[in-house]
C-alpha positions in Angstrom: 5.9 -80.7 67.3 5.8 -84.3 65.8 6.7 -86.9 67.0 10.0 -88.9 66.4 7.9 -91.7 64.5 7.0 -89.7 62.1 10.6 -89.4 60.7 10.2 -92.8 59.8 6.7 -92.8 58.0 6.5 -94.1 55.1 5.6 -91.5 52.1 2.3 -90.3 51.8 2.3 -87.9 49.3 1.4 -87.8 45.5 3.5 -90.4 43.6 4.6 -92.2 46.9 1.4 -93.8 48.4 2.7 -97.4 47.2 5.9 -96.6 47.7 7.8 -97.2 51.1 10.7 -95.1 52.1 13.0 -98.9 51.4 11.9 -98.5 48.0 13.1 -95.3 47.7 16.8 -96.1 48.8 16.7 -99.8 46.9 15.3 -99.0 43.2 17.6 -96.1 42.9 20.4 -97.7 44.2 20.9 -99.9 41.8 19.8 -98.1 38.8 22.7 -95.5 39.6 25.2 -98.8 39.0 24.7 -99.1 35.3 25.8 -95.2 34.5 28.1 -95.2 37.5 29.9 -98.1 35.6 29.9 -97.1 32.6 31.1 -93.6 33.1 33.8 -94.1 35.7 34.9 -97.7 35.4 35.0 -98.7 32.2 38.1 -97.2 30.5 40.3 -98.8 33.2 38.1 -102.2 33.4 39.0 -102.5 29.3 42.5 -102.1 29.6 43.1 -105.0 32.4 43.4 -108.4 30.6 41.7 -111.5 31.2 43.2 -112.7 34.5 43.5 -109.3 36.0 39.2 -108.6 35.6 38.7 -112.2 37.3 40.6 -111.8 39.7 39.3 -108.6 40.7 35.7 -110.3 40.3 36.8 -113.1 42.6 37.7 -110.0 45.5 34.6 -109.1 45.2 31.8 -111.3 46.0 29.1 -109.0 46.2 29.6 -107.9 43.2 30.5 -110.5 40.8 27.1 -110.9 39.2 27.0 -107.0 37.9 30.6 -107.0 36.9 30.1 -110.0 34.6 27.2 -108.7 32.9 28.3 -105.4 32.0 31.2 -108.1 30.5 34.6 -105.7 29.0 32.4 -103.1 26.4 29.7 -102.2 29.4 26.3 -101.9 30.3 24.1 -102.0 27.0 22.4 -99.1 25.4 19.2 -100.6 26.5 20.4 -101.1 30.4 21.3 -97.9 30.0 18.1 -96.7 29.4 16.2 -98.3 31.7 18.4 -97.6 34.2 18.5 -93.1 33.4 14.0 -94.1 33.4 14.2 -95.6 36.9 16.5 -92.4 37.9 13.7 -90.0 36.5 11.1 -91.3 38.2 12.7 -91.4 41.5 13.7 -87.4 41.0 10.1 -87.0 39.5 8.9 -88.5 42.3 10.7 -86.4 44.8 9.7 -83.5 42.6 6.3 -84.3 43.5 6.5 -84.4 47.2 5.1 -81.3 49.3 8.2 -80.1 51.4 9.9 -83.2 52.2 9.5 -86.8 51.2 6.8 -87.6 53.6 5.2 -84.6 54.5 6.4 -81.3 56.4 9.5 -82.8 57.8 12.9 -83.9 56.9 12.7 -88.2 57.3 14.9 -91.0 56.8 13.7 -91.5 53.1 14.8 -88.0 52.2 18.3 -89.4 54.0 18.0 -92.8 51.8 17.8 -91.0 48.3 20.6 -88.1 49.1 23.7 -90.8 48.2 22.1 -91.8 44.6 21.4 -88.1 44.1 24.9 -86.6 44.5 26.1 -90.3 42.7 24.2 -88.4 40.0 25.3 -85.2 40.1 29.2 -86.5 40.5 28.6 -87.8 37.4 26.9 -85.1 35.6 23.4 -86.4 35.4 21.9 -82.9 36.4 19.8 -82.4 33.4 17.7 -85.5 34.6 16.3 -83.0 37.3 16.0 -79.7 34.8 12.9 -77.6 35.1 11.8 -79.9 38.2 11.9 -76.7 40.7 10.5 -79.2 43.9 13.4 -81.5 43.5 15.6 -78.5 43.2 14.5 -76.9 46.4 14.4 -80.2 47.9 18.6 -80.6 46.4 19.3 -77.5 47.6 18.1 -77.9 51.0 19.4 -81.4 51.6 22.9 -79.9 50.7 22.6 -76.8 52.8 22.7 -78.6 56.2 25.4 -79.0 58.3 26.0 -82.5 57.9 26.1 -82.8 54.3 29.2 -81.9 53.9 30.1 -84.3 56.8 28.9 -87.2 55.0 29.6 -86.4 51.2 33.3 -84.6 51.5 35.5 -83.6 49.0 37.5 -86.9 49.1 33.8 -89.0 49.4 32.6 -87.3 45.4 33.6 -89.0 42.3 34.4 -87.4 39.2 34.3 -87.8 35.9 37.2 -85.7 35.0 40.2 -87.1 33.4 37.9 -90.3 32.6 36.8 -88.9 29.7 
């Protein structure tokens, strides 16, 4: 049996020697703004006026920085793209893990990816994980325990339908 330490190791398999399990929760994270944003915000952030987006920007301290710079037409094509690279890697990187992010036990960085992951899938980013059969397994195990559908209910998903 291992010990209850080792569900907070830092990953030690191929692609995540560098990489602590933090990483894993902060660099995708944020990445998974820019489509997040553009795909489920933007058609009501361009029909508020002026005065309505700064106000809402002023409610929102944390996130006043990213709403000004994706402005009223969006994150950039370039953003954009950087941001889908950082997601690949982090799948890719997950694809390259043995059973579980580090090693042959579920740990908290498998728990700090899952949000970012379903973020993706809600918004129908699937094809970044096609033909990556690991990740897939990995998914599909993640979503067959008992408390994911605790903590990601049907209320907790966003959807891109009737956005488009």
């Amino acid at each position: 049996m291992r010990s209850p330490d080792a569900a907070y190791a830092y990953p030690r398999q191929p692609g995540f020697a560098e990489y602590p399990a933090v990483e894993l929760r902060d660099q995708p994270t944020a990445a998974i703004r820019i489509p997040s944003v553009n795909g489920l915000f933007l058609k009501g952030w361009q029909h508020l006026n002026d005065e309505a987006r700064s106000r809402y920007i002023q409610r929102t301290p944390l996130r006043k920085r990213h709403y000004r710079k994706f402005g009223i037409a969006g994150f950039s094509k370039e953003q954009v793209d950087e941001s889908m690279e950082q997601l690949r890697q982090t799948v890719e990187r997950i694809d390259a893990a043995v059973a579980w992010l580090c090693g042959d036990a579920i740990s908290v960085a498998d728990f700090c990816v899952l949000p970012t992951i379903v973020r993706m899938s809600d918004i129908r980013l699937e094809g970044v994980w096609t033909g990556l059969m690991h990740f897939q397994d990995w998914y599909g195990r993640m979503r067959a325990r008992l408390s994911f559908g605790a903590a990601f209910y049907p209320e907790a998903h966003v959807s891109l339908e009737g956005r488009l």
